[in-house]
N, C-alpha and C positions, 0 to 999 in steps of 0.2 A: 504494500500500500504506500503511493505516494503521502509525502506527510509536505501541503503548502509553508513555506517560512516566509514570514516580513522581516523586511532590517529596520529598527528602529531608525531616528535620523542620527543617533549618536552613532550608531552603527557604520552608517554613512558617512560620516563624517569621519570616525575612524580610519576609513581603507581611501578616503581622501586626503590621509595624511595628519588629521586630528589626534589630538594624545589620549583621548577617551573611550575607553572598553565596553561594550555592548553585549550580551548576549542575544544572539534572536532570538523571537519568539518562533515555536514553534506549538500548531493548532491540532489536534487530535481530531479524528472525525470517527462518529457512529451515525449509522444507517437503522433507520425504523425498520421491526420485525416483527411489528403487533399485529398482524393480519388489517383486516378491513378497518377495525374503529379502538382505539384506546386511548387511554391518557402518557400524558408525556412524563411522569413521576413515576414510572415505573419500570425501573431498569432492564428487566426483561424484554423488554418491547424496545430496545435497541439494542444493535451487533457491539456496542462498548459500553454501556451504561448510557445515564442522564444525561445528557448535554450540558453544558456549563459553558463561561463567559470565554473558556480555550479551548471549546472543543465548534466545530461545524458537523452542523447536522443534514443529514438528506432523509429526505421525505420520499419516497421512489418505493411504486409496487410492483414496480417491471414487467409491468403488464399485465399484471394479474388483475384480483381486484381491488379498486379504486380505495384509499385507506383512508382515511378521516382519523386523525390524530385531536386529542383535547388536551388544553394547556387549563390543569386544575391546580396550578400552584404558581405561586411568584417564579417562574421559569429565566432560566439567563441562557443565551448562543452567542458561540462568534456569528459566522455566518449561517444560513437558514436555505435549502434548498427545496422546494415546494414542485414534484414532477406534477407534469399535465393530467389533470384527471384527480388530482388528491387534494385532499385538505387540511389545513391546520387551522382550527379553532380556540380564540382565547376566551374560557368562561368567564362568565359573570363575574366581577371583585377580583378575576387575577388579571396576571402581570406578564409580558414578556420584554425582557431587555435584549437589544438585538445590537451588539458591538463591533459588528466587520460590517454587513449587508445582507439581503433579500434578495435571491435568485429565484423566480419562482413564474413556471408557464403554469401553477395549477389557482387553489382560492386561500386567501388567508384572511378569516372574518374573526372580528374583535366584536364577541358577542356580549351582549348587555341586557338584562332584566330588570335594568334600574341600579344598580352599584356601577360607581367607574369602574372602568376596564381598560388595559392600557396594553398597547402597542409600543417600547418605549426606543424610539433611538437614542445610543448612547455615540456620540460624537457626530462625526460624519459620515453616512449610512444612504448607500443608495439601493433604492428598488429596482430590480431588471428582469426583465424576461417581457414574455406576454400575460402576463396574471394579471391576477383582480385583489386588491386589498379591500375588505367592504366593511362598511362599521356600523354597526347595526341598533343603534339609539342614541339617542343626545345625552349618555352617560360612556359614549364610547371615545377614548382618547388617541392621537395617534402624536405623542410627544414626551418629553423626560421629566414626569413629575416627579424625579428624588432629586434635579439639577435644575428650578426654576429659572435662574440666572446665567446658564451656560450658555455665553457665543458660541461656542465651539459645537455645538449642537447643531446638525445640518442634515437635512433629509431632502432626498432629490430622488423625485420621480422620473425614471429613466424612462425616452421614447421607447411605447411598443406597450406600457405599465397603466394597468387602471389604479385608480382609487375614488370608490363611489360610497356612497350611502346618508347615511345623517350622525352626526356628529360632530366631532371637533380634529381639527390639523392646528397643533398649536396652541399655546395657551399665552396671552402677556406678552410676556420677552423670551419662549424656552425654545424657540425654534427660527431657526433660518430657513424658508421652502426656496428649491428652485424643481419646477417642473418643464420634463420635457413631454412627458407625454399626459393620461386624459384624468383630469380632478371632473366629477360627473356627482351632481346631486339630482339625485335620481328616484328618490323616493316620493312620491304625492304629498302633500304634506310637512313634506320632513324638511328640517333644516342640514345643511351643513355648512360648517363655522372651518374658515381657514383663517389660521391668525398667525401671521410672522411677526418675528423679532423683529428688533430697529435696523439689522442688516437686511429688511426686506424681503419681498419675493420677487423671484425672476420667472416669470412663465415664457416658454418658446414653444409649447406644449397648448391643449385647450383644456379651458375652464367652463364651465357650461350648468346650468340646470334645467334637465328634463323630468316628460311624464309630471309636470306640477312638484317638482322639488322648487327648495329656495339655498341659491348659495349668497350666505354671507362672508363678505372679504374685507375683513377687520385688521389694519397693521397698521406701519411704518417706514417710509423710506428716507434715506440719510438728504437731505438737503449741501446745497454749495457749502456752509460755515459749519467748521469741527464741533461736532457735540449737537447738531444742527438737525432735529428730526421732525417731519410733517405727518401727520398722522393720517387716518380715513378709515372708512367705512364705505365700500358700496354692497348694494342687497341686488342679488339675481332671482327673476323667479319666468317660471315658465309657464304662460297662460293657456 
C-alpha cells in the first residue's frame, strides 16, 4: 500500500538549504468494510480501524452494493473519499472534522432533526469530484465551530462539486468561501445562508436558488484602506 507524505514548509525549507529539521507527515489510510449501511465508530467496519485527523479514509463498494456509512460520533479525517453510488451521512448533534479534503463523485448529507450538525473544515479544504454535499435543515453547518476566529479557515468548492440544501456555509468571520463550481438552494421553502469571512467570497462557479429555495448571501469584502471592510446582504429567491 502506497502511504501519501506532505512536506511541511519547514521541511521545504530545509532541502532548500534552511537549518530546520522537519519530519513529514505521513497519512494512514483504511477503507470501509461494513457492507451496505453502518456507522463510522466502529472499527470493524474499516480494513484499519477508525479514521482519525492522520488517517484518509475511502468510502468505495466496488461495485457491489451501494454502502451508506453514518457519522454517530464527533468523527475526525484527513482526507475523505466518497465513491459514486455511496454515502456518508452526519447525524443529528455530530460532528465531522475534515483536515486534508473531500474527494467525493458519490452524496455527503449533514443531516439534522433540529440539533446542529456540523460538516467542519479544518484549515484549507477543498471539495472535488462530481458529488453533492447536501444539508438538510437550518440547524445544518458547513464550517469550524471549535475555531470561530480562524482566517486560515478556507473551503472551496471545486468545479464539477455540488453543495445544495438549506442551511448555513459559514458563520460570522469562521470561513473564507471560494466557489468554483454549483452552491444551489434548492429546497421550496428552505433557506440557505452563505456567510464569508472578511476575506470574502470568490464565486467563478454558480450561485442560484431553485424549485422556490431562498439563498441568502451574508458577508464581507476587504475594501481599498487596510482594516477597510464593507459589509452586505443580498437575499435570492426563486418565484
Amino acid at each position: 500500500m502506497s502511504v501519501p507524505r506532505l512536506l511541511s514548509a519547514g521541511a521545504i525549507a530545509m532541502a532548500l538549504g534552511g537549518a530546520s529539521y522537519f519530519t513529514p507527515v505521513a497519512y494512514a489510510q483504511t477503507v470501509w468494510q461494513g457492507g451496505g449501511s453502518g456507522n463510522w465508530n466502529v472499527a470493524g467496519n474499516w480494513s484499519a480501524g477508525i479514521p482519525d485527523s492522520l488517517t484518509n479514509a475511502i468510502i468505495d463498494s466496488d461495485g457491489g452494493t451501494n454502502a451508506t456509512v453514518f457519522v454517530n460520533t464527533f468523527g475526525q479525517v484527513n482526507n475523505i473519499t466518497i465513491d459514486l453510488g455511496d454515502t456518508l451521512q452526519i447525524n443529528n448533534a455530530q460532528r465531522l472534522s475534515v483536515f486534508g479534503g473531500l474527494f467525493s463523485d458519490g452524496l455527503l448529507q449533514v443531516g439534522t432533526t433540529g440539533s446542529a450538525t456540523y460538516f467542519q473544515p479544518v484549515g484549507a479544504i477543498t471539495l472535488s469530484g462530481s458529488g453533492i454535499l447536501e444539508l438538510m435543515g437550518p440547524q445544518a453547518w458547513l464550517y469550524d465551530n471549535q475555531n470561530l476566529n480562524a482566517d486560515s479557515d478556507h473551503l472551496i468548492n471545486g468545479a464539477g462539486h455540488t453543495i445544495r440544501g438549506v442551511g448555513n456555509i459559514g458563520f460570522g468571520n469562521s470561513l473564507q468561501i471560494t466557489n468554483h463550481g454549483l452552491i444551489d438552494a434548492n429546497v421550496s421553502g428552505g433557506t440557505l445562508n452563505v456567510s464569508p469571512n472578511s476575506f470574502g467570497l470568490v464565486n467563478t462557479g454558480v450561485m442560484r436558488a431553485s424549485n422556490g429555495g431562498n439563498l441568502n448571501l451574508n458577508g464581507a469584502s476587504l475594501g481599498s484602506g487596510a482594516g477597510r471592510a464593507h459589509y452586505f446582504t443580498l437575499k435570492f429567491r426563486e418565484f
